[in-house]
N, CA, C and O atoms as a CHARMM CRD file, in Angstrom:
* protein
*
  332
    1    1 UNK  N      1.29600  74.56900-133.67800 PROA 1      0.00000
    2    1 UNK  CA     1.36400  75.75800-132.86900 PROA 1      0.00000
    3    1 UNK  C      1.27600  75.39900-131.38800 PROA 1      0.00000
    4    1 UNK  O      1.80600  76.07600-130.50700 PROA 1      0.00000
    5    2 UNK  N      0.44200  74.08600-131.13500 PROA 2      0.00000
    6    2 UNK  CA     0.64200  74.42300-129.65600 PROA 2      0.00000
    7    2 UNK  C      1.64100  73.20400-129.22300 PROA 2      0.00000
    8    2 UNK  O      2.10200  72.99100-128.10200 PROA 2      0.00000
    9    3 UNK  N      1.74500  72.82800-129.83400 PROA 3      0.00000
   10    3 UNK  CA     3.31500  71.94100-129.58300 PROA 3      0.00000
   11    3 UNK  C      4.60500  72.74400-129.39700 PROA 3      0.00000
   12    3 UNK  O      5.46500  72.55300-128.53800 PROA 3      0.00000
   13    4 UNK  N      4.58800  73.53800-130.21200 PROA 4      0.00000
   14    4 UNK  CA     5.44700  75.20400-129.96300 PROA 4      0.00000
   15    4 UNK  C      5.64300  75.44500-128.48900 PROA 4      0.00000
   16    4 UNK  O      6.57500  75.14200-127.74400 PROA 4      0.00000
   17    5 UNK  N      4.20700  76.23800-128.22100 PROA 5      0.00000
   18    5 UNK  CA     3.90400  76.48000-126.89000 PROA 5      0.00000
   19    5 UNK  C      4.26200  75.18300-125.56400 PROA 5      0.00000
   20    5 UNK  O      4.86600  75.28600-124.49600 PROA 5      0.00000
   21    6 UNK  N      3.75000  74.29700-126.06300 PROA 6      0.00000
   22    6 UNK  CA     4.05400  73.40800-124.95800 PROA 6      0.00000
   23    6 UNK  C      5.39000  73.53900-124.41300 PROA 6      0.00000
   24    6 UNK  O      5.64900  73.80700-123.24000 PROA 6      0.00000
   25    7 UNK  N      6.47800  73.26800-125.63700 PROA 7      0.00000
   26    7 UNK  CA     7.88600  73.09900-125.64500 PROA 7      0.00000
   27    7 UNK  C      8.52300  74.04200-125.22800 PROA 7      0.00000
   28    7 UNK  O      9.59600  73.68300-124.74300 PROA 7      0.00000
   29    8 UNK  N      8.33400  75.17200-125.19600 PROA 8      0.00000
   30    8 UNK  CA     8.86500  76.79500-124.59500 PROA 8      0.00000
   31    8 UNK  C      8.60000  76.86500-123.22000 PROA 8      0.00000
   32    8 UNK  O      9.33900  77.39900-122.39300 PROA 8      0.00000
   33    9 UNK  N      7.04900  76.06700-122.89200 PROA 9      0.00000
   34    9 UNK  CA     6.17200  76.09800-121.06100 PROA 9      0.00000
   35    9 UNK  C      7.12300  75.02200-120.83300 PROA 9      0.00000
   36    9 UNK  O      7.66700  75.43600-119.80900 PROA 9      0.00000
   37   10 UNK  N      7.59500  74.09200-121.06300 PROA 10     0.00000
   38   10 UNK  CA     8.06900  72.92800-120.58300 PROA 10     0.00000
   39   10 UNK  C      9.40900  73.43900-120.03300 PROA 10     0.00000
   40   10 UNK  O      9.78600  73.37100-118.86400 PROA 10     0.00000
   41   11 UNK  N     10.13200  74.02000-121.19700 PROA 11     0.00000
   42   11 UNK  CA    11.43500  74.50500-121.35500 PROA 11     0.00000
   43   11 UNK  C     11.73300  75.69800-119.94300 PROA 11     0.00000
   44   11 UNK  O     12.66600  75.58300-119.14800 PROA 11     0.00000
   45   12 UNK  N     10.85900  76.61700-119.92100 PROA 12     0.00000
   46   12 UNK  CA    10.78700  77.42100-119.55700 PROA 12     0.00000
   47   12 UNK  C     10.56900  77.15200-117.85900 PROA 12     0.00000
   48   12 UNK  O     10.86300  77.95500-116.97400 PROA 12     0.00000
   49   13 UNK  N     10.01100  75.88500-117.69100 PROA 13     0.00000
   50   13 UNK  CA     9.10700  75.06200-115.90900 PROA 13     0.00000
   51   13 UNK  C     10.70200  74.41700-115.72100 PROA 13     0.00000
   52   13 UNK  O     11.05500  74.69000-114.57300 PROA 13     0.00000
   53   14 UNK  N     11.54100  73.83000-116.28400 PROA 14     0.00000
   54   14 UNK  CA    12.34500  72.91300-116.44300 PROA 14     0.00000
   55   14 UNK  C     13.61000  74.31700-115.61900 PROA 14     0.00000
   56   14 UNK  O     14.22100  74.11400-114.57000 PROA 14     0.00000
   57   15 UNK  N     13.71200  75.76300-116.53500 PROA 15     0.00000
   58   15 UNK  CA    14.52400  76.48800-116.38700 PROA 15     0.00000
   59   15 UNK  C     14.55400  77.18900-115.23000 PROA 15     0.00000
   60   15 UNK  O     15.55300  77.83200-114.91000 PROA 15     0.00000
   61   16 UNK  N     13.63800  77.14500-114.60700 PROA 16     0.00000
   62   16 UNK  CA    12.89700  77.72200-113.56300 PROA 16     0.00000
   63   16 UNK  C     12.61100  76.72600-112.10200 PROA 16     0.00000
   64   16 UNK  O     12.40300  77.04200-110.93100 PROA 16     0.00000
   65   17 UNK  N     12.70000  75.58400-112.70300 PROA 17     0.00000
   66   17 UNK  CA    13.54000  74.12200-111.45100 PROA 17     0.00000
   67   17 UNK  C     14.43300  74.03200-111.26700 PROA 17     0.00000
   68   17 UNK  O     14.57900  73.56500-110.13700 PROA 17     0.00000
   69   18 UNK  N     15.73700  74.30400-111.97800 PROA 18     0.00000
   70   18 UNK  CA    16.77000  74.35000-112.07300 PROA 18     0.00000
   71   18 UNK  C     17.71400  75.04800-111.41500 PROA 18     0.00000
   72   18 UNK  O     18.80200  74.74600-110.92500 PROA 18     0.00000
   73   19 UNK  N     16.79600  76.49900-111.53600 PROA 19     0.00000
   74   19 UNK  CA    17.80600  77.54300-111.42500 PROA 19     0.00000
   75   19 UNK  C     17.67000  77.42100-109.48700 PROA 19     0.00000
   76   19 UNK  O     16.75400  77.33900-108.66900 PROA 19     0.00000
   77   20 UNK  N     18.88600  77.46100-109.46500 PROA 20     0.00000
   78   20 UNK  CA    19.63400  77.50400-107.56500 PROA 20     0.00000
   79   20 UNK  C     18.96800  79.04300-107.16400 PROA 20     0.00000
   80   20 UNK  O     18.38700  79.17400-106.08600 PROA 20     0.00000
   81   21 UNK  N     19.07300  79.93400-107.90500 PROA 21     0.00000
   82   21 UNK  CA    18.80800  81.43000-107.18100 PROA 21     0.00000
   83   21 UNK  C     17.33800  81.36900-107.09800 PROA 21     0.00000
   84   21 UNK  O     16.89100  81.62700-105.98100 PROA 21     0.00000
   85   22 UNK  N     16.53900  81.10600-107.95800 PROA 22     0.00000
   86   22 UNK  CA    15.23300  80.49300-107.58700 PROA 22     0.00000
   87   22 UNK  C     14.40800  80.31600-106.19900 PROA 22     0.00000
   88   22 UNK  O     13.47600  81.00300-105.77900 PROA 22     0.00000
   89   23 UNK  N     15.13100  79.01100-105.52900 PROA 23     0.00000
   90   23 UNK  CA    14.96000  78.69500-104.80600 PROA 23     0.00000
   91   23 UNK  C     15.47200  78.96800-103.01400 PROA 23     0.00000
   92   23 UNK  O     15.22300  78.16200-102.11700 PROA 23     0.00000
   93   24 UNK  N     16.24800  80.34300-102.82000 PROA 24     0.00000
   94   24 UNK  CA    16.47700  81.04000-102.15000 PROA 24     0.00000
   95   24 UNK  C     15.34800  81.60600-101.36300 PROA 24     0.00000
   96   24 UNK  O     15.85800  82.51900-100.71400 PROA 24     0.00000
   97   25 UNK  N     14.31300  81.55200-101.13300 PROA 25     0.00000
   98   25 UNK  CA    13.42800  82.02800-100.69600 PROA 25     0.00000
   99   25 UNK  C     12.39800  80.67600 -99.92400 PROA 25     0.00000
  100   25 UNK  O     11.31700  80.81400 -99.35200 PROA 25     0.00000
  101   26 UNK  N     13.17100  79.41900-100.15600 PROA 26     0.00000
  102   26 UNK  CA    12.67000  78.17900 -99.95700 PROA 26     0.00000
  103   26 UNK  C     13.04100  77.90800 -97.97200 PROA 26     0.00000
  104   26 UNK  O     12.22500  77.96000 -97.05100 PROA 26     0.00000
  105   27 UNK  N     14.32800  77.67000 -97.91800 PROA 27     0.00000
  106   27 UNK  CA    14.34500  77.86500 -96.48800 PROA 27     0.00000
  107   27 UNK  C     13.78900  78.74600 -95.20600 PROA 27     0.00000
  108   27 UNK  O     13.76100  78.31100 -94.05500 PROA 27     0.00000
  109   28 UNK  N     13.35800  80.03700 -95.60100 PROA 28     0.00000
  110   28 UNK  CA    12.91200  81.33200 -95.23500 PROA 28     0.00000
  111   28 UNK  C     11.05400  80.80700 -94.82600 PROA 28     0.00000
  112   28 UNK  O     10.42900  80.97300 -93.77900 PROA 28     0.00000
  113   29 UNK  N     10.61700  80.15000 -96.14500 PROA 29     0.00000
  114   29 UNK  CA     9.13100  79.84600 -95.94600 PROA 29     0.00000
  115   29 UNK  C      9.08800  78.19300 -94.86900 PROA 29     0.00000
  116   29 UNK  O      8.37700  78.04400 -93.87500 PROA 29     0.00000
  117   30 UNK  N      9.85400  77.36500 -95.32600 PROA 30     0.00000
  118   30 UNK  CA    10.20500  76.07900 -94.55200 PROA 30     0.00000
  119   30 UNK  C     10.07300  76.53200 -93.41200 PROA 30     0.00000
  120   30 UNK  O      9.17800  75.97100 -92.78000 PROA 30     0.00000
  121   31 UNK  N     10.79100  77.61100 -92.69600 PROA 31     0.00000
  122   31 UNK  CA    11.24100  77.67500 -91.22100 PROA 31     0.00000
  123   31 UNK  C     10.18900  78.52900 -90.58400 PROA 31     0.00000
  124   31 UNK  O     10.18400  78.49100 -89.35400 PROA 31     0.00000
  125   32 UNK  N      9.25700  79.32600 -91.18900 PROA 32     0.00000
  126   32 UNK  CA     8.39500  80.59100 -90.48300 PROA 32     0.00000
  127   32 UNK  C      6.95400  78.98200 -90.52200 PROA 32     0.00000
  128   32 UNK  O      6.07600  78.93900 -89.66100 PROA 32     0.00000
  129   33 UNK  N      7.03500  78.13500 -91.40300 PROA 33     0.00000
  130   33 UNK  CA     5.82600  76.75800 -91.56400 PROA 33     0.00000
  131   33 UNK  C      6.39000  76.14400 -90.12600 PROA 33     0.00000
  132   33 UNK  O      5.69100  75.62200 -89.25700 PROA 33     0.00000
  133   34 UNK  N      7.33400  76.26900 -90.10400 PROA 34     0.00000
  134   34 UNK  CA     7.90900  74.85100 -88.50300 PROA 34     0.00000
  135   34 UNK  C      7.57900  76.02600 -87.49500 PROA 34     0.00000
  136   34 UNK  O      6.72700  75.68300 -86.67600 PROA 34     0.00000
  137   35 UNK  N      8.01700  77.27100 -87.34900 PROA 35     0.00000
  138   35 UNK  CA     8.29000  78.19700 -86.24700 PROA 35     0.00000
  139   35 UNK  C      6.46800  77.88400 -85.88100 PROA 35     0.00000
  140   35 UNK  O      6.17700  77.30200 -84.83500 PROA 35     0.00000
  141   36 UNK  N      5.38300  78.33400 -86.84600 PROA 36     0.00000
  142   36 UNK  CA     4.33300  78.36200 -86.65600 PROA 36     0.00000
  143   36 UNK  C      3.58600  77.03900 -86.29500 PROA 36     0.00000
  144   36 UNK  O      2.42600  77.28000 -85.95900 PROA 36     0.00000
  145   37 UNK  N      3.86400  75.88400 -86.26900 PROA 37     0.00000
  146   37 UNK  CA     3.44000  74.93500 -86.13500 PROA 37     0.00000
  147   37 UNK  C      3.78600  74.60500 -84.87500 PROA 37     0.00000
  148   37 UNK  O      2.97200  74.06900 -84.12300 PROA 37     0.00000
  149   38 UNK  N      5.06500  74.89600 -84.49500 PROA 38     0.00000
  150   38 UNK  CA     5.48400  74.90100 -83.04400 PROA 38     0.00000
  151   38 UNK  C      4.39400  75.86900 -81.93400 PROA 38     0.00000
  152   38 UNK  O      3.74000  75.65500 -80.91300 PROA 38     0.00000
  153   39 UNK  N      4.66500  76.95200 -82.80000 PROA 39     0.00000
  154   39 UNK  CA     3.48500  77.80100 -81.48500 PROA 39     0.00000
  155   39 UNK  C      2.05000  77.61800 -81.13900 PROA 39     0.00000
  156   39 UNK  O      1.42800  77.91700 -80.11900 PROA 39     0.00000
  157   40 UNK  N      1.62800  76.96300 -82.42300 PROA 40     0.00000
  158   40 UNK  CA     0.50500  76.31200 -82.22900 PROA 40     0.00000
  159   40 UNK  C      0.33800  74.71200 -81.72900 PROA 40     0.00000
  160   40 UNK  O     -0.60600  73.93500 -81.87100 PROA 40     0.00000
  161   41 UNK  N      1.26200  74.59600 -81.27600 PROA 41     0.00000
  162   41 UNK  CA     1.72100  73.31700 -80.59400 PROA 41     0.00000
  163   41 UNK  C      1.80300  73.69500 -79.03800 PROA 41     0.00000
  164   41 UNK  O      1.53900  72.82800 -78.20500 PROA 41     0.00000
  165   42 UNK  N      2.11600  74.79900 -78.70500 PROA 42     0.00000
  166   42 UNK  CA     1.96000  75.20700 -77.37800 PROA 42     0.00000
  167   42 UNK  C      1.08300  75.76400 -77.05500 PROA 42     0.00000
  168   42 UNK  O      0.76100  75.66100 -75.87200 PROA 42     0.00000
  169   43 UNK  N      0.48500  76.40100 -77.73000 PROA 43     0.00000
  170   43 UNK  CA    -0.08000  77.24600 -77.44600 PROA 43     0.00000
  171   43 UNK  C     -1.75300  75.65200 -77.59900 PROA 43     0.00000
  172   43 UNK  O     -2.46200  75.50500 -76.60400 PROA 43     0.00000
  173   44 UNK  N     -1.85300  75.32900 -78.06500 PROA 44     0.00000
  174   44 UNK  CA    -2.61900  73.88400 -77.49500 PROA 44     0.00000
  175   44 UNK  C     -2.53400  73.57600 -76.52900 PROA 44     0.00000
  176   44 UNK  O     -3.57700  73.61600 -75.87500 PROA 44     0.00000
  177   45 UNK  N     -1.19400  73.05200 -75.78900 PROA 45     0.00000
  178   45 UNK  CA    -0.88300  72.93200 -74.79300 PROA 45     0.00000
  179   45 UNK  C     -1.44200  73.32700 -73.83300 PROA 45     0.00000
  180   45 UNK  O     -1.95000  72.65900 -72.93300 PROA 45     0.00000
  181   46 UNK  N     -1.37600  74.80500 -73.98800 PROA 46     0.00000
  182   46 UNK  CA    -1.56200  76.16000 -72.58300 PROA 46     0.00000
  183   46 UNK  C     -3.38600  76.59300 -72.62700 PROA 46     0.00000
  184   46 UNK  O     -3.98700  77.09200 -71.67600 PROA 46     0.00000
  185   47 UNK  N     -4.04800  76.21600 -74.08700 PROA 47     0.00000
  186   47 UNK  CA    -5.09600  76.24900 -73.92200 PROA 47     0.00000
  187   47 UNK  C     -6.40300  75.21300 -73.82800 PROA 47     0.00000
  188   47 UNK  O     -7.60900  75.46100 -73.83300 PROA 47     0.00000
  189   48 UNK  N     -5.67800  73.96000 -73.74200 PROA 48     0.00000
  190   48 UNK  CA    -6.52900  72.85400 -73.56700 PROA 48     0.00000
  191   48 UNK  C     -7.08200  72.94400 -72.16300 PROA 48     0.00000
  192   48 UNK  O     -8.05600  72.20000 -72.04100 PROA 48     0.00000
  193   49 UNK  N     -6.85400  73.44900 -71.33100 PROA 49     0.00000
  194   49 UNK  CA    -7.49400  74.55100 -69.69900 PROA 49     0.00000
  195   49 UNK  C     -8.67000  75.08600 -70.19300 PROA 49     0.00000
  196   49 UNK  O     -9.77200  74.90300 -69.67500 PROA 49     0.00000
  197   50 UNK  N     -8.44900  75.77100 -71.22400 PROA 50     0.00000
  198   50 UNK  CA    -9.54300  76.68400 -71.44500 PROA 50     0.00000
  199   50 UNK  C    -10.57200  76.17800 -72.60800 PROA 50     0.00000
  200   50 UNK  O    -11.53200  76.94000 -72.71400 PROA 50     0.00000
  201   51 UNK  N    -10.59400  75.00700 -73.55400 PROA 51     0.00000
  202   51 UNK  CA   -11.26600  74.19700 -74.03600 PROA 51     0.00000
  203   51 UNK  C    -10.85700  74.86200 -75.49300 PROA 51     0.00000
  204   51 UNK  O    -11.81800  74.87100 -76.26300 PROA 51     0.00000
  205   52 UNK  N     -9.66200  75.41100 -76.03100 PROA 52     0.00000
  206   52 UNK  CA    -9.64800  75.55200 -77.03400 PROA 52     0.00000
  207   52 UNK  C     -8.34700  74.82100 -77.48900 PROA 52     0.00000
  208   52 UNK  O     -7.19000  74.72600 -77.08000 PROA 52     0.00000
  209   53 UNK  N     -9.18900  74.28800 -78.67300 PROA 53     0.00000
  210   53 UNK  CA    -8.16400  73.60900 -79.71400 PROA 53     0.00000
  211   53 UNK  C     -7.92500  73.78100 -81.22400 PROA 53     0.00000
  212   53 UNK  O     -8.57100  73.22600 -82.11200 PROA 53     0.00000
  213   54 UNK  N     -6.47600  74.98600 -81.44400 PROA 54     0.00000
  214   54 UNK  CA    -6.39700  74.91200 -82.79200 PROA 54     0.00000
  215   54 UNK  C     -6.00700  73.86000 -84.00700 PROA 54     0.00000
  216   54 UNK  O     -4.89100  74.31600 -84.25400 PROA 54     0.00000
  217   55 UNK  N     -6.14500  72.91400 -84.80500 PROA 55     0.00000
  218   55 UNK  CA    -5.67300  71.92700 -85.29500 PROA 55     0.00000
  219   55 UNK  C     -5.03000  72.79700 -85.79200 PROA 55     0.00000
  220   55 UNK  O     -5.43900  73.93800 -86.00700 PROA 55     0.00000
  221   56 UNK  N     -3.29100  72.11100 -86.18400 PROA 56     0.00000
  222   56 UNK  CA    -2.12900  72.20800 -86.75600 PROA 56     0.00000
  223   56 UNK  C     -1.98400  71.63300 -87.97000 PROA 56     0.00000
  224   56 UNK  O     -1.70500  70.44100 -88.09400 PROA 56     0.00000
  225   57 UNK  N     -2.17900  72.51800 -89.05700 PROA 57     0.00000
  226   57 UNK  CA    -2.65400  71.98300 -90.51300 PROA 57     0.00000
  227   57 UNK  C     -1.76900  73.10000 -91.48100 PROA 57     0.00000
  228   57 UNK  O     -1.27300  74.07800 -90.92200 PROA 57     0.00000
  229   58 UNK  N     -1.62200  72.92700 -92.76400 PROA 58     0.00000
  230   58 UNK  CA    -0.55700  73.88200 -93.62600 PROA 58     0.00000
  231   58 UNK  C     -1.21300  75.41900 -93.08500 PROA 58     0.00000
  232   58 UNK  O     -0.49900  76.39400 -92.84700 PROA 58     0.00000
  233   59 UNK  N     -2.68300  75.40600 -92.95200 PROA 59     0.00000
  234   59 UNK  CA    -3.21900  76.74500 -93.40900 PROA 59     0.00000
  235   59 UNK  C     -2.85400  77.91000 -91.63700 PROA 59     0.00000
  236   59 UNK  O     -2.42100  79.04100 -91.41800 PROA 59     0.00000
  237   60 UNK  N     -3.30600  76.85800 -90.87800 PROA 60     0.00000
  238   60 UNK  CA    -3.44600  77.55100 -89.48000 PROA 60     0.00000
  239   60 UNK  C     -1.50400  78.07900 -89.34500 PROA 60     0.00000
  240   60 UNK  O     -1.20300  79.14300 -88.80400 PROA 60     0.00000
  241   61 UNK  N     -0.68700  77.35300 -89.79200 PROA 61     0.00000
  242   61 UNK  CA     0.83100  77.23300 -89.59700 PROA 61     0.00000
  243   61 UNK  C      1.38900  78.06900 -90.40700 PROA 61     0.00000
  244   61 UNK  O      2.49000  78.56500 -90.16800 PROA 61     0.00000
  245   62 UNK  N      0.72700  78.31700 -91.41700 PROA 62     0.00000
  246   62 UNK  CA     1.25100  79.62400 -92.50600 PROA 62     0.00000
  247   62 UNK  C      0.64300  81.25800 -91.77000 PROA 62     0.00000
  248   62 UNK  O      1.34600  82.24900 -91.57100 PROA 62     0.00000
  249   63 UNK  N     -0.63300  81.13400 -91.52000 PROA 63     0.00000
  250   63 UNK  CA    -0.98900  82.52000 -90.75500 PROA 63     0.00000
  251   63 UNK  C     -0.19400  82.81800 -89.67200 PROA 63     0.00000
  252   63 UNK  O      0.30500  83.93300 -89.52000 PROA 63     0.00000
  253   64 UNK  N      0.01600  81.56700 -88.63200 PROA 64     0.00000
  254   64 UNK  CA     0.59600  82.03800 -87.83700 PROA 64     0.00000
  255   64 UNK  C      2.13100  82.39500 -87.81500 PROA 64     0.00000
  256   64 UNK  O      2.51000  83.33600 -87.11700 PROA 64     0.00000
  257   65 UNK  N      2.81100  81.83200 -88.38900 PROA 65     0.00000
  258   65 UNK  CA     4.29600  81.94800 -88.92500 PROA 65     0.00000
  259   65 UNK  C      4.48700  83.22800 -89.55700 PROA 65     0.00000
  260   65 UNK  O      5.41900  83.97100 -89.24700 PROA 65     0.00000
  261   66 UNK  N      3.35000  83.59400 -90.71800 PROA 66     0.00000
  262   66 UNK  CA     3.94200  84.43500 -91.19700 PROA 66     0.00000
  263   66 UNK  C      3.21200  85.68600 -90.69700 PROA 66     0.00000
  264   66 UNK  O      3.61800  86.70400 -91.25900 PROA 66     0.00000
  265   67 UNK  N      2.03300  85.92900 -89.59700 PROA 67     0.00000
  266   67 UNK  CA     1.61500  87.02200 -89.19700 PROA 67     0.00000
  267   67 UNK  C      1.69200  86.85200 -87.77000 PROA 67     0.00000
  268   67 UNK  O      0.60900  87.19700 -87.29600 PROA 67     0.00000
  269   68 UNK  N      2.59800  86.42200 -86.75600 PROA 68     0.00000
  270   68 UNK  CA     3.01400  86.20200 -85.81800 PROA 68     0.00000
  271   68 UNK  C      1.55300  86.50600 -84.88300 PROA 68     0.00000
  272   68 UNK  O      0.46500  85.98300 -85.12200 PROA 68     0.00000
  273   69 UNK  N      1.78100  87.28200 -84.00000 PROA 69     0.00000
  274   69 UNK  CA     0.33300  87.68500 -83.18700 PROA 69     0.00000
  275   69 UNK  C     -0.57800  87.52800 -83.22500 PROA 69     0.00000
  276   69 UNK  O     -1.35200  86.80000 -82.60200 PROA 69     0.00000
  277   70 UNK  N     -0.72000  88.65500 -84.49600 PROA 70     0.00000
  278   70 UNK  CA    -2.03600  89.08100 -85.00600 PROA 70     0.00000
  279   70 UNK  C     -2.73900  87.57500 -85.83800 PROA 70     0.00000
  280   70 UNK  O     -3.94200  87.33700 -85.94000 PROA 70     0.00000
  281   71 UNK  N     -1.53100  86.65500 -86.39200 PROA 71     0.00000
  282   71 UNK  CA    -1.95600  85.77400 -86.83500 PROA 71     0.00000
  283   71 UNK  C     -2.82000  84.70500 -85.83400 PROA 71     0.00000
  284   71 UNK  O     -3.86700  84.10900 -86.08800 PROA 71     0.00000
  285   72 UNK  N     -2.07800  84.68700 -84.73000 PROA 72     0.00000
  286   72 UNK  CA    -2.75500  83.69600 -83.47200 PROA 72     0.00000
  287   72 UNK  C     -4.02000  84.14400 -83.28000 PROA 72     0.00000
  288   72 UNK  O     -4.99500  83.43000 -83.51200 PROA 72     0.00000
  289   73 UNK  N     -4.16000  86.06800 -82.58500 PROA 73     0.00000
  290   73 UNK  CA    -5.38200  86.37100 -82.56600 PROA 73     0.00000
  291   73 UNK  C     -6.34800  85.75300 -83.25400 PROA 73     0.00000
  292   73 UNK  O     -7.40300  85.27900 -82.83000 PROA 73     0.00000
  293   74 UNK  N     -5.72800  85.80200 -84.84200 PROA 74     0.00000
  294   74 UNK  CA    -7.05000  85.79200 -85.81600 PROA 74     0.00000
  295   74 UNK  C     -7.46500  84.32700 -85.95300 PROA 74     0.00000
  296   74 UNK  O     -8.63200  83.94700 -86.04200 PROA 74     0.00000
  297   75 UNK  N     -6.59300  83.69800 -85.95800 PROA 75     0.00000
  298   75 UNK  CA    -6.99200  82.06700 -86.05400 PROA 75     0.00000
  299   75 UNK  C     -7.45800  81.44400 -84.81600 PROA 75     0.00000
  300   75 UNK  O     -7.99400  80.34000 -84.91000 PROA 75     0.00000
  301   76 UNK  N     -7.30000  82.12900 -83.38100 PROA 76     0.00000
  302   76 UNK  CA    -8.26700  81.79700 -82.44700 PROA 76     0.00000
  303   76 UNK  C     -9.19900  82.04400 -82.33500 PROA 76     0.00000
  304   76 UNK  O    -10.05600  81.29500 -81.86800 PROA 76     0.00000
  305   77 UNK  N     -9.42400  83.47900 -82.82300 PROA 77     0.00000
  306   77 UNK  CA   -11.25800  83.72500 -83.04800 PROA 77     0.00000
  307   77 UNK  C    -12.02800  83.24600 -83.98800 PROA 77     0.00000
  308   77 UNK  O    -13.23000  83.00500 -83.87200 PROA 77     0.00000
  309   78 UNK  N    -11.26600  83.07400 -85.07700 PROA 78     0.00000
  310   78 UNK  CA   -12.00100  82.05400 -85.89900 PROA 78     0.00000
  311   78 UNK  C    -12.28400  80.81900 -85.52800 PROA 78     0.00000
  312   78 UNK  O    -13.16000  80.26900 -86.19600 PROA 78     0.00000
  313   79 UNK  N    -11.79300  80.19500 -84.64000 PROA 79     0.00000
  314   79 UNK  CA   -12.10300  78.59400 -84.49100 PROA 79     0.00000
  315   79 UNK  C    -12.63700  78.76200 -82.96200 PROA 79     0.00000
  316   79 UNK  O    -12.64200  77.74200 -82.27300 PROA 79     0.00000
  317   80 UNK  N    -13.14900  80.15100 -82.30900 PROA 80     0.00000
  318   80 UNK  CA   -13.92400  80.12200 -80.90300 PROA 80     0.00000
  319   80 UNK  C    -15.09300  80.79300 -81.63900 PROA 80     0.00000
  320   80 UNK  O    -16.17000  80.34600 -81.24500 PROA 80     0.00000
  321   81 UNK  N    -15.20100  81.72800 -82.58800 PROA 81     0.00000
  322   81 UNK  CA   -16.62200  81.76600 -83.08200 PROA 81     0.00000
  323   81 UNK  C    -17.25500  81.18900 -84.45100 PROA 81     0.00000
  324   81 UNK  O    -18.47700  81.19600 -84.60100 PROA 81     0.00000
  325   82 UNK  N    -16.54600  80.78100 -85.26100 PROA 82     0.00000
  326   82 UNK  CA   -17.35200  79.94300 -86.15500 PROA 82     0.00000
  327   82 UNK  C    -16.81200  78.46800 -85.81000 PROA 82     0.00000
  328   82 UNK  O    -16.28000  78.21200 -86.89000 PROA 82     0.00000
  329   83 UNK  N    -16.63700  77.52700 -85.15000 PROA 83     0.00000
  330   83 UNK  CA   -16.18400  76.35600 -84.89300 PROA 83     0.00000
  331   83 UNK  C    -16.78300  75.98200 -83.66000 PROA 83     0.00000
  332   83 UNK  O    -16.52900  74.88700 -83.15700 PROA 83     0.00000
């Protein structure tokens, strides 16, 4: 029985790598990860004056990419009051 199962999860991970329409949503996340990594690349830049430094890591580059502003806001106050 769970050799069954395995072979259907396998089958099923395999069908789901494969498939091209799948992966349509892959360039879209790639580019908002670079867009955000960039702004937090300047935005370092423009605030090393003012003694703040966000490290540029998957997590800080996904908030900011994908919540533009509000994302910067929030990840600067987090790393000026708990950091």
């Amino acid at each position: 029985m769970k050799l069954a199962f395995t072979v259907i999860f396998v089958c099923l991970l395999l069908f789901g790598l494969f498939n091209l329409k799948s992966f349509k949503w892959l360039p879209t996340i790639i580019t908002k990860l670079a867009i955000g990594a960039l702004v937090l690349f300047f935005l370092n830049l423009v605030s090393s004056y003012f003694g703040l430094h966000i490290p540029i890591n998957l997590f800080t580059s996904t908030v900011v990419g994908f919540c533009g502003i509000p994302g910067i806001i929030t990840v600067a106050s987090l790393f000026l009051f708990f950091l």
